[in-house]
N, C-alpha and C positions, 0 to 999 in steps of 0.2 A: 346363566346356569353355572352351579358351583361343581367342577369337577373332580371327586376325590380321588386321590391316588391310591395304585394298589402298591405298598409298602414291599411286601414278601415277594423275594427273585426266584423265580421259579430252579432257576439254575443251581443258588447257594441251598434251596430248601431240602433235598437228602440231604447235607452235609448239616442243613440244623438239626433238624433229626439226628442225625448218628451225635451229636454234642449231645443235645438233650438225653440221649438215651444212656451215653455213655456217663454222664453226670448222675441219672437217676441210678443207674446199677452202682457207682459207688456210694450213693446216697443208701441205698440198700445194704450193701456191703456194713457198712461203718453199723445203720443202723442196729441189725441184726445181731453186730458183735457190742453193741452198746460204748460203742468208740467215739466220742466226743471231738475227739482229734482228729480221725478220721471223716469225721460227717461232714465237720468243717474246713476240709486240708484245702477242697477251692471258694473259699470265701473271704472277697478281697478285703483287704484292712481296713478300708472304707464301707462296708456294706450295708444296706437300708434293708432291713427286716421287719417285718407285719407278722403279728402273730395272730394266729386264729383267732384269738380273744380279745383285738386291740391293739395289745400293748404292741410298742414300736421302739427301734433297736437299732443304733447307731455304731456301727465300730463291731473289728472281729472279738477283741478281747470282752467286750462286753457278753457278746452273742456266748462265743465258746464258754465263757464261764456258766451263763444258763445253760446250754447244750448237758457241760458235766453235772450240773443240777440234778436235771429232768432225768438223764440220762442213768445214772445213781440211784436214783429215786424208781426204774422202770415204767416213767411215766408213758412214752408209746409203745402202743402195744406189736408184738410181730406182725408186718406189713409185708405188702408188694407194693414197687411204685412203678406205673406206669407212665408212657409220656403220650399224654390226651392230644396234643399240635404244637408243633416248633413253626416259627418261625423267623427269616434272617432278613429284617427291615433295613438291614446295612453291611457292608461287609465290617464283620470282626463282632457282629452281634448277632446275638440268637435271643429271641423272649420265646418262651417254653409252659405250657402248661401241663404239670405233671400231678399224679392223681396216688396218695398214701393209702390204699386202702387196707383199713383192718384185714389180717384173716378169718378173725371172728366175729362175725355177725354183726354183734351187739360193740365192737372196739370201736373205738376213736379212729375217724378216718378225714381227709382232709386233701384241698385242691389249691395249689400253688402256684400262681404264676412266677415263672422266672426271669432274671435278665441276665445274660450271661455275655462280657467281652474276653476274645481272646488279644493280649500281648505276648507277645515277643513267642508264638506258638501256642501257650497254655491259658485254655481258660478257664476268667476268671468268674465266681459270682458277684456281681455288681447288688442286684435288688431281688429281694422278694416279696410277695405279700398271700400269707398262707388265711384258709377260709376252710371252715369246718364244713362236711358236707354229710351226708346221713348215709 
C-alpha cells in the first residue's frame, strides 16, 4: 500500500496564512492604485507566470512590462483578493491559493495559485498560474 504524505505542517500553517494574506493585501494595494511596480515589488527575477488565457511568462522584466501594459490600458477591473488556503509544504515556502474577485458582477474575476519562498526574511514570488473563474 502506497502511503502519501501530508505535505502542510500544521505548526508553520498560520504563519502561511498570515504570508499569503499579507501578499494578497499588497496585491490589492498596487492593484487599486494601478501601480505596476507595486504589484510586482515581490516578484522574484526568475518568476514562472500562467496567465488566465495561456500565455506563460518567464522573468520579472518581461512580466512587469505586461503588468504596465494592462495596467495603463485598465484592463482589471476594481477587486478584492482573498486568500482561499495557504499552505507551508516546507519551511521557507508557502503555495497560496488566492481568489481576484470582481466587485462587479459581470467583471473579470480569477483564481491564482501561488508559490511563494522567503530568503534572507523577505518573500519572494517564485511561480504562479492564474485561471479565470465566473
Amino acid at each position: 500500500m502506497n502511503v502519501r504524505p501530508i505535505l502542510g505542517d500544521a505548526e508553520r500553517g498560520a504563519g502561511a496564512h498570515r504570508v499569503a494574506t499579507e501578499f494578497a493585501a499588497g496585491l490589492a494595494r498596487a492593484g487599486a492604485a494601478g501601480d505596476a511596480d507595486g504589484y510586482d515589488s515581490a516578484f522574484a527575477a526568475d518568476v514562472l507566470w500562467g496567465s488566465p488565457f495561456g500565455a506563460t511568462v518567464t522573468g520579472y522584466d518581461e512580466l512587469n512590462a505586461i503588468h504596465h501594459r494592462l495596467m495603463a490600458a485598465g484592463v482589471a477591473p476594481p477587486s478584492r483578493f482573498d486568500v482561499v488556503a495557504a499552505l507551508a509544504p516546507a519551511p521557507g515556502v508557502v503555495v497560496a491559493q488566492i481568489r481576484r474577485q470582481a466587485t462587479d458582477p459581470d467583471g473579470f474575476s480569477e483564481l491564482a495559485m501561488y508559490v511563494l519562498v522567503e530568503r534572507e526574511g523577505r518573500w519572494w514570488l517564485a511561480a504562479a498560474q492564474n485561471t479565470p473563474v465566473g
